[in-house]
RORODREN-794398 format. One record per residue (C-alpha): residue in three letters; x, y, z. Coordinates in pm, 1 decimal. Layout:
N
{aa: ALA u: X v: Y w: Z}
...
***
This chain:
395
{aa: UNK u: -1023.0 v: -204.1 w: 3617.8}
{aa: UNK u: -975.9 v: -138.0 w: 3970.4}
{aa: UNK u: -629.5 v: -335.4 w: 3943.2}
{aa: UNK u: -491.1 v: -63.7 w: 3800.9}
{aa: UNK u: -471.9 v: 185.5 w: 4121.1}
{aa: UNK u: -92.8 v: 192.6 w: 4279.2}
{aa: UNK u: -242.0 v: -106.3 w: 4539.6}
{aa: UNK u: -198.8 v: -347.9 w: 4325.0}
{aa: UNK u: 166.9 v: -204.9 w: 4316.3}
{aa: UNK u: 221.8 v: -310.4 w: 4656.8}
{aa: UNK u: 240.8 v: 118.1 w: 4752.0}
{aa: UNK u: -57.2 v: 50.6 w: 5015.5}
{aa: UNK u: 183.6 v: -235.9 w: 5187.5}
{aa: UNK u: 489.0 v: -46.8 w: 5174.5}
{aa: UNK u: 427.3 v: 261.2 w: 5336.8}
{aa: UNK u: 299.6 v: 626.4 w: 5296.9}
{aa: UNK u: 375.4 v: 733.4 w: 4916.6}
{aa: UNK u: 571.8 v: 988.4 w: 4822.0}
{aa: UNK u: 506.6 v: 1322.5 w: 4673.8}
{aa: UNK u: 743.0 v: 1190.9 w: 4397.2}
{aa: UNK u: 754.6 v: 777.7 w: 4372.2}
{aa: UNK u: 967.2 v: 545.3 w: 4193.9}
{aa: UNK u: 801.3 v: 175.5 w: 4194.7}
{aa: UNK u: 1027.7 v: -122.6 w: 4118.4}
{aa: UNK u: 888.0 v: -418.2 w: 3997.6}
{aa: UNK u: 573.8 v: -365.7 w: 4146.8}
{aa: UNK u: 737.8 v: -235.5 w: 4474.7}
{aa: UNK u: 797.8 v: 108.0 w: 4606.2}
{aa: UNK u: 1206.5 v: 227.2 w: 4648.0}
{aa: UNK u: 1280.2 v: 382.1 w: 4954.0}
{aa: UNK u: 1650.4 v: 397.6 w: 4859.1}
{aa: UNK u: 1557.7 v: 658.7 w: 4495.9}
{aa: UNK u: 1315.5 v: 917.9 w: 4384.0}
{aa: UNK u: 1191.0 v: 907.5 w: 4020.9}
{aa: UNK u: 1365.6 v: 1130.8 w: 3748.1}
{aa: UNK u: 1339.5 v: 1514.9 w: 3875.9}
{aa: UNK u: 1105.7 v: 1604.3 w: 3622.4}
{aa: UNK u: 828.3 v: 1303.9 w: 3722.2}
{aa: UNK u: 594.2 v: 1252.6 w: 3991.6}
{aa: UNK u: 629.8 v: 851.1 w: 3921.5}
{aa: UNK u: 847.6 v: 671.5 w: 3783.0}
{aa: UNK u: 782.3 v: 265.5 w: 3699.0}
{aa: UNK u: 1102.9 v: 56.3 w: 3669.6}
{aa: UNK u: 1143.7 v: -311.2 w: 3538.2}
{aa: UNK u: 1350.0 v: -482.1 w: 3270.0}
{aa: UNK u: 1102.9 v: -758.4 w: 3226.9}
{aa: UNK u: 734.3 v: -574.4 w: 3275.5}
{aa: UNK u: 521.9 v: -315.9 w: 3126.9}
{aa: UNK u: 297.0 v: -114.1 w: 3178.3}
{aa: UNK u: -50.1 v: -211.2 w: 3152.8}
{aa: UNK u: -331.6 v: 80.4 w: 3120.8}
{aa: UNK u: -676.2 v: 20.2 w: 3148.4}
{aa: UNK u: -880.2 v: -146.1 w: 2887.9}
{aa: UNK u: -1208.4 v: -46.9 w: 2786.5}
{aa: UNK u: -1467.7 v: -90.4 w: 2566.1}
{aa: UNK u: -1576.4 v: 209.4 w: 2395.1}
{aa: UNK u: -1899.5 v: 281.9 w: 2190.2}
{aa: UNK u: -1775.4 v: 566.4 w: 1988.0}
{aa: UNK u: -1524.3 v: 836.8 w: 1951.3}
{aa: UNK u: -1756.4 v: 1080.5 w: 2163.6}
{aa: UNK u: -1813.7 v: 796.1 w: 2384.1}
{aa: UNK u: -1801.7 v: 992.4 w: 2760.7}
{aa: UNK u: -2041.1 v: 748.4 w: 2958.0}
{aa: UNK u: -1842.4 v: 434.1 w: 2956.2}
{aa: UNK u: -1625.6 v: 614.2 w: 3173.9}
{aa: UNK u: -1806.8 v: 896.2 w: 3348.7}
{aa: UNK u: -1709.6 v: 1262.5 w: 3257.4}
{aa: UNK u: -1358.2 v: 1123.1 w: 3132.3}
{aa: UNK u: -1095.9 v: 1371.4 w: 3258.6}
{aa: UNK u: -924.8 v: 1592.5 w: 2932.0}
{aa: UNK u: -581.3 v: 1418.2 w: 2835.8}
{aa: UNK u: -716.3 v: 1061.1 w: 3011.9}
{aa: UNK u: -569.5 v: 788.8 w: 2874.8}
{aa: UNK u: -682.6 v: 415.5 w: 2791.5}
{aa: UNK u: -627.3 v: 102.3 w: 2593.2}
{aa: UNK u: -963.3 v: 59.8 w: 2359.7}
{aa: UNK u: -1042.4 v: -329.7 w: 2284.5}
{aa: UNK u: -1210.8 v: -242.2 w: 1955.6}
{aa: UNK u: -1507.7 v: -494.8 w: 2048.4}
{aa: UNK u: -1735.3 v: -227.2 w: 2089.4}
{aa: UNK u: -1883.0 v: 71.2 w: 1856.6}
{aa: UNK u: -1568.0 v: 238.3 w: 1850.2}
{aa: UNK u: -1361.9 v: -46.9 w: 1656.9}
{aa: UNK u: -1036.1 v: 136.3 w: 1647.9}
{aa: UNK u: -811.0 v: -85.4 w: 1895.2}
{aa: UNK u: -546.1 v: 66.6 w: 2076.2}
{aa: UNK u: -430.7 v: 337.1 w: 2259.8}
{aa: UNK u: -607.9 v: 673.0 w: 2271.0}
{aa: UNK u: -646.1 v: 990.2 w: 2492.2}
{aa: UNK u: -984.0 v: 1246.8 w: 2568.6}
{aa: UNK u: -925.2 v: 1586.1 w: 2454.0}
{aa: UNK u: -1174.6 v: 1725.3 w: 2636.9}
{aa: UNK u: -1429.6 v: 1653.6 w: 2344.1}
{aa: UNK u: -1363.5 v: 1314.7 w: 2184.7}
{aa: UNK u: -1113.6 v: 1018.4 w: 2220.2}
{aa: UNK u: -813.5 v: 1031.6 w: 1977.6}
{aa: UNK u: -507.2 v: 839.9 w: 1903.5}
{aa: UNK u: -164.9 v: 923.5 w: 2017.5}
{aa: UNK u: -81.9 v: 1035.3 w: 1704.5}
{aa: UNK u: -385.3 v: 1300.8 w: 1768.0}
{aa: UNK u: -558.1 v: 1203.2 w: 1493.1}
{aa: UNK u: -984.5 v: 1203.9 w: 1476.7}
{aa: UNK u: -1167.3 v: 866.0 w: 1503.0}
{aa: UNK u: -1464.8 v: 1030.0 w: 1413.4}
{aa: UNK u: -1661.4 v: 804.5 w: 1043.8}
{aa: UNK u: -1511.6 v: 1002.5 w: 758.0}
{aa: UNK u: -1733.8 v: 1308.5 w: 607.9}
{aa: UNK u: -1647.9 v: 1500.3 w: 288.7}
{aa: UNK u: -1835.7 v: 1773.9 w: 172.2}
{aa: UNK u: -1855.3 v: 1619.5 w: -186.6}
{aa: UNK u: -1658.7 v: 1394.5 w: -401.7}
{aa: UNK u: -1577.1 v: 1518.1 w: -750.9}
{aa: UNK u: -1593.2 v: 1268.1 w: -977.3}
{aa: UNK u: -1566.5 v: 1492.1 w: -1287.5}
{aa: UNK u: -1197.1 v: 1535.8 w: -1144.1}
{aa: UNK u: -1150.7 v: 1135.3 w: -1128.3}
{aa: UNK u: -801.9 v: 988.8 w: -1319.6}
{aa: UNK u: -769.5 v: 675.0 w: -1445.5}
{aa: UNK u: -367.2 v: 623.0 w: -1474.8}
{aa: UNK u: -252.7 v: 422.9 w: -1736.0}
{aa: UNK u: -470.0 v: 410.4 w: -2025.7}
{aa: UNK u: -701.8 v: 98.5 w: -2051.6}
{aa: UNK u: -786.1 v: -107.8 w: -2329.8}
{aa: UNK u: -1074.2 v: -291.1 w: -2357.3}
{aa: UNK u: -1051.4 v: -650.2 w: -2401.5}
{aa: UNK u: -675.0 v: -609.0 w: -2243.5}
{aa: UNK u: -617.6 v: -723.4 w: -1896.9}
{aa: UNK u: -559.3 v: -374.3 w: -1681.7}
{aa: UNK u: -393.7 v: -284.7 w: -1327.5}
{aa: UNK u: -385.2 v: 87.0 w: -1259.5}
{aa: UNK u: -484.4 v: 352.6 w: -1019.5}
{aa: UNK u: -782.5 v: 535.4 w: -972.5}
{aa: UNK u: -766.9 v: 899.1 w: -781.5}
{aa: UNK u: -1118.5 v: 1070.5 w: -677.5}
{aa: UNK u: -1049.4 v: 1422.0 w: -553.0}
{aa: UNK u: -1286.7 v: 1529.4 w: -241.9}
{aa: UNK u: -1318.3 v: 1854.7 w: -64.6}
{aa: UNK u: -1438.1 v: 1937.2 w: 257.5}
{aa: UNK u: -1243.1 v: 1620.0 w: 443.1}
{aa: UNK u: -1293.0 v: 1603.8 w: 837.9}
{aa: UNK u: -952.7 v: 1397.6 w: 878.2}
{aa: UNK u: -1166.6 v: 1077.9 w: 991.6}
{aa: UNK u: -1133.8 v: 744.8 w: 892.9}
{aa: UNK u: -1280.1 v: 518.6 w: 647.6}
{aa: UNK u: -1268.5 v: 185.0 w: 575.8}
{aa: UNK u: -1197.5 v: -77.1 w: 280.3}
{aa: UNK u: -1446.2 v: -57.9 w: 8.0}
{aa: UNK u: -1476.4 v: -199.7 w: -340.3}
{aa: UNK u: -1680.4 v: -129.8 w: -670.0}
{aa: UNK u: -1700.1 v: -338.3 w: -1024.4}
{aa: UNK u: -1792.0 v: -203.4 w: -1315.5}
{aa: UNK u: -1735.3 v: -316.3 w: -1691.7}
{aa: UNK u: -1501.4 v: -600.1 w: -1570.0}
{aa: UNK u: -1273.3 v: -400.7 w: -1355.1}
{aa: UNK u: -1254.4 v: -379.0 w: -1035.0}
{aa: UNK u: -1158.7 v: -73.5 w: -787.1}
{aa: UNK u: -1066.4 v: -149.0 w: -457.6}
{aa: UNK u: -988.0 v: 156.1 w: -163.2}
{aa: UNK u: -756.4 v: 36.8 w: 156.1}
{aa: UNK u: -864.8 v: 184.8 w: 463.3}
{aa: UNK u: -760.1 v: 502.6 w: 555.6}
{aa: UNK u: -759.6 v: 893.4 w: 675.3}
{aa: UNK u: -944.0 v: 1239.3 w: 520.5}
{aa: UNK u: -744.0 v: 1494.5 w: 507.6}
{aa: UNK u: -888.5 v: 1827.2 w: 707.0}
{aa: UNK u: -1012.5 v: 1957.8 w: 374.4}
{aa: UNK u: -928.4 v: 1867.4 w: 30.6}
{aa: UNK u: -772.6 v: 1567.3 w: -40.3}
{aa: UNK u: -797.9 v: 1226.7 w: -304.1}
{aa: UNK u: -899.4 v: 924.1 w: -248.4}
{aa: UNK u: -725.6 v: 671.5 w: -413.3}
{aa: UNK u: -874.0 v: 318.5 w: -588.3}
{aa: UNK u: -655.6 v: 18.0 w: -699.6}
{aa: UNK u: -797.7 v: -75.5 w: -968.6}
{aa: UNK u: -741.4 v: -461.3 w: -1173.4}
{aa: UNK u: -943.2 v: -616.8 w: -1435.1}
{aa: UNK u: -1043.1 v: -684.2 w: -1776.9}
{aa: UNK u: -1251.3 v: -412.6 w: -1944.5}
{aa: UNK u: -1518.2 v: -509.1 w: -2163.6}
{aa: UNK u: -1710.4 v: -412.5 w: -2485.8}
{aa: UNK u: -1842.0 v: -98.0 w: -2309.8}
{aa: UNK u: -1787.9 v: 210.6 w: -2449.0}
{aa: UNK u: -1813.4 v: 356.5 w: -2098.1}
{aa: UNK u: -1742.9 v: 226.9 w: -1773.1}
{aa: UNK u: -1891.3 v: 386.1 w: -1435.3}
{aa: UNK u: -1724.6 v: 391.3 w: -1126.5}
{aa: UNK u: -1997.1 v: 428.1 w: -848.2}
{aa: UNK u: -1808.8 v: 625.6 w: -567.4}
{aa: UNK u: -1947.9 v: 697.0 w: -189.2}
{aa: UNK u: -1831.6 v: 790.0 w: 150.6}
{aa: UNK u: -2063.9 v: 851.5 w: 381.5}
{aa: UNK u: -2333.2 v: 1069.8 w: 289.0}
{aa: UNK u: -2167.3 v: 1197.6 w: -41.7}
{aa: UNK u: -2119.1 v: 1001.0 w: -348.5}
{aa: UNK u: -2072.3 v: 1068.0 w: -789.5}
{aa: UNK u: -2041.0 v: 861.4 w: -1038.5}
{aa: UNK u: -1677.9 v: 823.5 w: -1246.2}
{aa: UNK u: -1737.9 v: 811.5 w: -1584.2}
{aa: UNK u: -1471.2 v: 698.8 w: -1780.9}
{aa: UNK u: -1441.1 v: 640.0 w: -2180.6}
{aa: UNK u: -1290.5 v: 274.7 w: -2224.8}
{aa: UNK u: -1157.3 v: 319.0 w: -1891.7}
{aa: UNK u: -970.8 v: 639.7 w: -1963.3}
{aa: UNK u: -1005.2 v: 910.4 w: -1785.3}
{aa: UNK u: -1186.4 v: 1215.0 w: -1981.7}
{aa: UNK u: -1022.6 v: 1460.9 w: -1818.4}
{aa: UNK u: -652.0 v: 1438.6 w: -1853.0}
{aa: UNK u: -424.9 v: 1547.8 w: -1535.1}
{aa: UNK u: -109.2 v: 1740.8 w: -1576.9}
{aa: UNK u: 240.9 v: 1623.0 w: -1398.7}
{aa: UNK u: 375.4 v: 1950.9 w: -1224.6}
{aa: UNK u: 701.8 v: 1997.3 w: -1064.8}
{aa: UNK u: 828.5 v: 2262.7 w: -808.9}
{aa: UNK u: 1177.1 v: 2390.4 w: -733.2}
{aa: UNK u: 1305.0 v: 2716.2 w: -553.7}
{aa: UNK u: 1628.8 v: 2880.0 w: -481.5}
{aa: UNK u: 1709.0 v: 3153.9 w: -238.1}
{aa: UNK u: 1999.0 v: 3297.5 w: -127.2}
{aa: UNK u: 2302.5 v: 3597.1 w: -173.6}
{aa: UNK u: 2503.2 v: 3628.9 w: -507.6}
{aa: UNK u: 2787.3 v: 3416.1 w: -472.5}
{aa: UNK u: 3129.9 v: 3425.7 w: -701.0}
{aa: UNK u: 3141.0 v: 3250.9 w: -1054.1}
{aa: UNK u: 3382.6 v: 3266.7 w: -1297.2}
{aa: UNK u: 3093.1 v: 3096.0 w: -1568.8}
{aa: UNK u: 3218.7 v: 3125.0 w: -1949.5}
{aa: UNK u: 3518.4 v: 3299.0 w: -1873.9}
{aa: UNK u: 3351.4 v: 3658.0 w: -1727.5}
{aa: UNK u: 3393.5 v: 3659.3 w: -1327.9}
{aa: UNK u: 3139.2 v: 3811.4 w: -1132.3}
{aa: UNK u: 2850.2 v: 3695.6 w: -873.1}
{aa: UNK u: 2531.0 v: 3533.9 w: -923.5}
{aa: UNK u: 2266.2 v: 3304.2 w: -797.1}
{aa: UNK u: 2120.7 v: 2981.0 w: -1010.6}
{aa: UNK u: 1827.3 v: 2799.8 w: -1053.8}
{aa: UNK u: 1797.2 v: 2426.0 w: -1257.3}
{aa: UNK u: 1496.7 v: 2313.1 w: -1429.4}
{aa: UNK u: 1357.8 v: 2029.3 w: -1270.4}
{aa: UNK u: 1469.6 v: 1812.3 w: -1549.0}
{aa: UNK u: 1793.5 v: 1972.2 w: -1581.5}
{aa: UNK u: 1718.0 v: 2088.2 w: -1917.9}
{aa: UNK u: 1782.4 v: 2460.2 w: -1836.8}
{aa: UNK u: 1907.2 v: 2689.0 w: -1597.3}
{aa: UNK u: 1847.1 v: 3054.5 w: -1514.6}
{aa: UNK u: 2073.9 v: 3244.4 w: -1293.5}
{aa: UNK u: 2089.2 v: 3626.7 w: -1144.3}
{aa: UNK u: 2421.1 v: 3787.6 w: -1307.5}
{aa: UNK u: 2672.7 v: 4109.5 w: -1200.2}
{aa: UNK u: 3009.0 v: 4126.9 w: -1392.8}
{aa: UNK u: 3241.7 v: 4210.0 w: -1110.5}
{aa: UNK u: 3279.3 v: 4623.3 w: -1027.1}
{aa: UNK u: 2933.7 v: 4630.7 w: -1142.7}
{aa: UNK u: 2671.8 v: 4765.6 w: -884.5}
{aa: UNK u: 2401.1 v: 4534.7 w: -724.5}
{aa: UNK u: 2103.0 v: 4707.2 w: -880.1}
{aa: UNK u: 2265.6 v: 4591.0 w: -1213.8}
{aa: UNK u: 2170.3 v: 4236.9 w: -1201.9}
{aa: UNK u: 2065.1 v: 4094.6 w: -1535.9}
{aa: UNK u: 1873.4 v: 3740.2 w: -1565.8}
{aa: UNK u: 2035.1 v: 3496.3 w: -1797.6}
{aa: UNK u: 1919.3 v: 3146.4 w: -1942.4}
{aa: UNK u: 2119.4 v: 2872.8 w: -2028.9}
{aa: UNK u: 2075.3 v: 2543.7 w: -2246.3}
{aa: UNK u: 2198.0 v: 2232.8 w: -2085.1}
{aa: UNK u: 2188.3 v: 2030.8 w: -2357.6}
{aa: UNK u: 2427.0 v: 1866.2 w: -2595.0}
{aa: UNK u: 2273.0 v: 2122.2 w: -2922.6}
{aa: UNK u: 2110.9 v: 2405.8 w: -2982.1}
{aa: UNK u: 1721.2 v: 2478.9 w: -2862.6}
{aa: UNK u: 1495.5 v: 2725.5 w: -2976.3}
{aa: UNK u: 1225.1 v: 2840.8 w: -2752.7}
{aa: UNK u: 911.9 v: 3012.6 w: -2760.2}
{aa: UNK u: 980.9 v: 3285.0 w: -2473.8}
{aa: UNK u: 740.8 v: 3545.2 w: -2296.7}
{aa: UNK u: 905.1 v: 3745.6 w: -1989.3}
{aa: UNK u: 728.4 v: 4039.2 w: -1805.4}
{aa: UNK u: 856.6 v: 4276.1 w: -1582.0}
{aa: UNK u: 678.2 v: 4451.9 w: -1251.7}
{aa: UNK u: 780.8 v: 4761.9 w: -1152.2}
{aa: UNK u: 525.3 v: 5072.2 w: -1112.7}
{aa: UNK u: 358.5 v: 4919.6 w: -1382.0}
{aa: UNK u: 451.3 v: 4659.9 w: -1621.2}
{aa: UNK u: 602.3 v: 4560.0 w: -1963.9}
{aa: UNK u: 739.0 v: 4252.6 w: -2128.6}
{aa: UNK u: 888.8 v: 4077.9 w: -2446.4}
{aa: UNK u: 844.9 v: 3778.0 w: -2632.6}
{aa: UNK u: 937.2 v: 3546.7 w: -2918.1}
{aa: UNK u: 835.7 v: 3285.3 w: -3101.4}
{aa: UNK u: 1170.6 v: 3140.1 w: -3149.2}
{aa: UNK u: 1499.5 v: 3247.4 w: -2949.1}
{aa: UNK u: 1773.8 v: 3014.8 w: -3018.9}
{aa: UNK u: 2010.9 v: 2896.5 w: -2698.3}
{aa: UNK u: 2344.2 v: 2744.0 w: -2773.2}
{aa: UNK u: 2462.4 v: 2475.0 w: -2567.4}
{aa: UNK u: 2625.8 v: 2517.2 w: -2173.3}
{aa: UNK u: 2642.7 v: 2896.9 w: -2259.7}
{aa: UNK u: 2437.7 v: 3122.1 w: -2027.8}
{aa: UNK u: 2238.9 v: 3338.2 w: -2311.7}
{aa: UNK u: 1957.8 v: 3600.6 w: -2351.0}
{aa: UNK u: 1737.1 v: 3787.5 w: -2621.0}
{aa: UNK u: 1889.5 v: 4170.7 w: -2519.1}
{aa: UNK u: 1529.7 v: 4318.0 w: -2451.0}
{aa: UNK u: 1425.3 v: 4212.1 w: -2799.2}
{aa: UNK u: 1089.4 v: 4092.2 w: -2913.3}
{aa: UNK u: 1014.4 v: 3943.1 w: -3242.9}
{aa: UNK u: 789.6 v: 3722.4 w: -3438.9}
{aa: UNK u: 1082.7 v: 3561.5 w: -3678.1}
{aa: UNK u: 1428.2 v: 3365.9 w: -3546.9}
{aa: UNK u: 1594.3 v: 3555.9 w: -3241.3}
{aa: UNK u: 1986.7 v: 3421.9 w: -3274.1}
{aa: UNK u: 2165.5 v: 3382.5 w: -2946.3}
{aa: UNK u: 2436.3 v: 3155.0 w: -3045.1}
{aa: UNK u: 2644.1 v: 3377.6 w: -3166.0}
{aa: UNK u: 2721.5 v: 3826.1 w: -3108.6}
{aa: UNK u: 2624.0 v: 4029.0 w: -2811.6}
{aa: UNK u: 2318.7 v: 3773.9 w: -2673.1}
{aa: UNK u: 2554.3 v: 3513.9 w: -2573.5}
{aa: UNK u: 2800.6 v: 3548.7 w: -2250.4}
{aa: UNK u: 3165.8 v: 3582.4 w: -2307.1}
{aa: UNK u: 3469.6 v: 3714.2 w: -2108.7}
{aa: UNK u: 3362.7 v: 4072.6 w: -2240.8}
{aa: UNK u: 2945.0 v: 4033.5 w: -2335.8}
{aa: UNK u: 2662.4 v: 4062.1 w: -2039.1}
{aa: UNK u: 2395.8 v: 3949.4 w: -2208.8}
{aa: UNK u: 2024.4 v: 4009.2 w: -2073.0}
{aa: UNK u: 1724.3 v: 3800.9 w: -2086.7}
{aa: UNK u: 1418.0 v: 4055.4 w: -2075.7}
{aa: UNK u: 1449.2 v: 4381.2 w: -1993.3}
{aa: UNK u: 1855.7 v: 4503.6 w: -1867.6}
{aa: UNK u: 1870.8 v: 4567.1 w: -1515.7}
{aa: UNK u: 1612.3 v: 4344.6 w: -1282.7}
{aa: UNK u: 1623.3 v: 4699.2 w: -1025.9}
{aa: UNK u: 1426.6 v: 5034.8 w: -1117.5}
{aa: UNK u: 1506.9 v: 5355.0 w: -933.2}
{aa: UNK u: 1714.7 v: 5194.0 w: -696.3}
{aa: UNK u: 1442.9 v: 4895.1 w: -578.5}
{aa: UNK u: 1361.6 v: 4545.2 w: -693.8}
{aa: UNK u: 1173.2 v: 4425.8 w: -978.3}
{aa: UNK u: 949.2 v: 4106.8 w: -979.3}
{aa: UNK u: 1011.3 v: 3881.9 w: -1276.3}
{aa: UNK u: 772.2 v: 3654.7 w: -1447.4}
{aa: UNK u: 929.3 v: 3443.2 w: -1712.5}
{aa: UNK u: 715.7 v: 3132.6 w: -1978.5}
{aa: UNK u: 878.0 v: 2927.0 w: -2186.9}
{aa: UNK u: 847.6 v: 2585.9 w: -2434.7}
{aa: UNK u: 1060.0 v: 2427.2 w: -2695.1}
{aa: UNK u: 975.2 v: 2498.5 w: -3011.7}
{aa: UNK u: 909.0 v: 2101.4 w: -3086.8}
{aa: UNK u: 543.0 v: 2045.5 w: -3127.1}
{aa: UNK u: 564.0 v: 1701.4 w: -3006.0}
{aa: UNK u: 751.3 v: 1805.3 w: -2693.6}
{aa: UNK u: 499.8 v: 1818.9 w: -2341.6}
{aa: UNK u: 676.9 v: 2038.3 w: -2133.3}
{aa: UNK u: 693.7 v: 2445.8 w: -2055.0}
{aa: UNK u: 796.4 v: 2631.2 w: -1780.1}
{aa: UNK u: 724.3 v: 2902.5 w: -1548.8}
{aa: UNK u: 981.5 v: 3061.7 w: -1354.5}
{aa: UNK u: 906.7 v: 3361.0 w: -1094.7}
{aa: UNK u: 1193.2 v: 3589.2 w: -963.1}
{aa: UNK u: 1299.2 v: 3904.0 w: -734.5}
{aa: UNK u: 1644.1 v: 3983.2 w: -581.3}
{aa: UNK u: 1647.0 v: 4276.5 w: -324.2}
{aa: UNK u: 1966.9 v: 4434.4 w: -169.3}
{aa: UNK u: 2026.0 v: 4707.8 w: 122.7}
{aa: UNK u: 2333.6 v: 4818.4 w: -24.2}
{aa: UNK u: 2204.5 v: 4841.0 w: -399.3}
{aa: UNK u: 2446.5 v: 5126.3 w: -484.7}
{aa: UNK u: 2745.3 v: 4916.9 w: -375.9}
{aa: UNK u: 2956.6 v: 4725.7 w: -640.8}
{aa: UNK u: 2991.9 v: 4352.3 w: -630.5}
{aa: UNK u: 3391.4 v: 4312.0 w: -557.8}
{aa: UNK u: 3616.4 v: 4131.4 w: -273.6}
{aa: UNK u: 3562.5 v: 4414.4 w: -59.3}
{aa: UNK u: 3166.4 v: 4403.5 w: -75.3}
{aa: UNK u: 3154.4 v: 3983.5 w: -133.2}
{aa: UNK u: 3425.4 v: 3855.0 w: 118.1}
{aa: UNK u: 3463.8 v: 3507.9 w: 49.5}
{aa: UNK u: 3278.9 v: 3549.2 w: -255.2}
{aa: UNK u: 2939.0 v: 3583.7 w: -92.2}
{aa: UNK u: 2765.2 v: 3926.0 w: -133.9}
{aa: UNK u: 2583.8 v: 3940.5 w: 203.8}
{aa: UNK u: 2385.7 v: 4239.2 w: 152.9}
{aa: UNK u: 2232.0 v: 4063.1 w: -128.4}
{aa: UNK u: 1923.3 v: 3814.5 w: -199.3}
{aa: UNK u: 1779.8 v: 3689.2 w: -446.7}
{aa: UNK u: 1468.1 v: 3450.2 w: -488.4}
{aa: UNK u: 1340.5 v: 3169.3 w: -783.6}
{aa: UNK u: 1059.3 v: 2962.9 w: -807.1}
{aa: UNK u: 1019.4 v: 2714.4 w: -1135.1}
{aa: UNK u: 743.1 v: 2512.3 w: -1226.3}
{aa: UNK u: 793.7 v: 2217.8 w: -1464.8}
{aa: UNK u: 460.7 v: 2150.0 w: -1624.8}
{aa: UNK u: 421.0 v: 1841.6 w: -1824.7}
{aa: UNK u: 77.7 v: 1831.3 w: -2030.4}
{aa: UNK u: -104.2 v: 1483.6 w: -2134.5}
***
């Protein structure tokens, strides 16, 4: 595409070019120089630029244009083996999009069907639309294209699209009316690799969990939480169900955080509870039923048991005088942090869902007392503390 050299720009007719050029609709300016950070700069409000277009064979195509240059860049016409149009650059190995991603055929290292989900349950006989997830591993962030397979009377159709680099899923839309089988087989390939989903009336055998993440991290702040004022830090269940917060009363020292738990709810809860402490070694208690009032931070005082723990009322639940503990007292030993590993699950059979939180707070000033003097503002900056909770709902 000879065309595209600056003679066509009308440089070669206007004189010598500079070692920094601004071109104006097609002509060069003797009156400006480009931008000070570029050797050329093209100006028009009714052109653009046009690169040149080429017909590639592949994504390692380096023939087509001789010993391309690394970070050359070209329009591709998609006409040829590489069907990708648009856009793309050599990085000194292959051609890739702007974006940088690989146009190199999809390869995984192997699907895993035995992994597959079905979501919703089908019914056979029942017209169906759902999804269908295959997880892979071993993903070399190519592309694939569409595909389709029918089995049973459904149907599971995959949009184009991009491997991850490593493990991924690929995902099926899948539409239909399942019939009298008592099975229906999904035959799944990419590339080389392929498996066969094998699904029980077009549910899933293996049922998949729904899993939810939240963190907090940060200094004890001021609270003045059920009438006892002091500094703390809190973390909410994904769901807002519970929350679990990092506790001084004020005048107390750092080291002498306690963990608390609290019951959102409108009513009472009873959980099963399991907490473990790390320190040097490690130790832990548990119940099989600990009873949390409602919007009243709470805890079982270091006490395990196999009948009713009762927080709702006494010494486990937080008043303008109690500093109730969940686990062991103190979340510091010998002057240094603890780690914290907390389980827990209504007592309700039918209910899905249980919870794992993970803690630690750390402070350079762990002798110091939590007080305006130490928390100006009502932030204790020589203090930090760190949750993670994981919401886990089970099928």
């Amino acid at each position: 595409m000879k065309r595209f050299y600056l003679f066509a720009l009308g440089i070669a007719a206007s004189g010598a070019v500079h070692a920094q050029t601004k071109i104006k609709d097609g002509t060069v300016s003797s009156a400006a120089l480009p931008q000070a950070s570029a050797i050329l700069e093209l100006e028009s409000t009714n052109k653009g630029f046009l690169a040149p277009r080429v017909t590639l064979s592949s994504n390692t195509d380096a023939t087509t244009i001789a010993s391309p240059a690394t970070g050359l860049l070209v329009y591709n016409t998609g006409t040829g083996g590489l069907t990708t149009a648009g856009y793309m650059y050599w990085n000194g190995t292959e051609w890739r999009t702007l974006e940088g991603f690989s146009l190199a055929a999809a390869t995984v290292t192997a699907l895993q069907c035995s992994g597959a989900v079905l979501s919703p349950a089908s019914t056979n006989g029942l017209a169906y639309t759902g999804t269908l997830t295959i997880p892979y591993t071993g993903g070399n962030g190519g592309t694939y294209p569409a595909a389709s397979v029918t089995a049973n009377g459904l149907t599971a159709t995959r949009s184009a699209g991009r491997l991850n680099n490593g493990s991924g899923v690929l995902t099926y839309n899948v539409s239909g009316t399942p019939g009298a089988a008592t099975t229906t087989t999904f035959a799944i390939s990419l590339g080389a690799a392929s498996c066969n989903a094998v699904l029980s009336n077009g549910v899933q055998q293996q049922s998949a969990a729904t899993i939810k993440t939240t963190a907090v991290i940060g200094p004890l702040v001021s609270t003045t939480d059920n009438g006892r004022t002091g500094y703390a830090l809190v973390i909410n269940t994904p769901d807002g169900k519970f929350s679990v917060r990092t506790f001084i009363p004020t005048d107390a020292a750092f080291s002498q955080v306690n963990l608390q738990i609290r019951n959102n709810t409108a009513s009472n809860v009873d959980i099963i509870s399991n907490g473990h402490y790390l320190w040097a070694g490690a130790g832990g208690y548990q119940q099989n039923q600990l009873r949390l009032p409602p919007g009243s931070w709470a805890g079982d005082n270091a006490t395990s048991s196999a009948s009713l723990i009762d927080a709702t009322t006494g010494p486990r639940i937080q008043t303008g005088s109690n500093n109730p503990y969940w686990g062991d007292p103190e979340t510091y030993a010998g002057g240094m942090p603890e780690q914290r590993i907390y389980t827990w699950s209504s007592t309700v059979g039918t209910e899905k869902v249980f919870y794992k939180l993970h803690y630690m707070m750390g402070s350079s000033t762990p002798a110091s007392a939590g007080n305006t003097t130490t928390c100006p503002g009502g932030t204790c900056n020589t203090t930090k503390a760190f949750f993670t909770i994981e919401e886990i709902t089970a099928q």
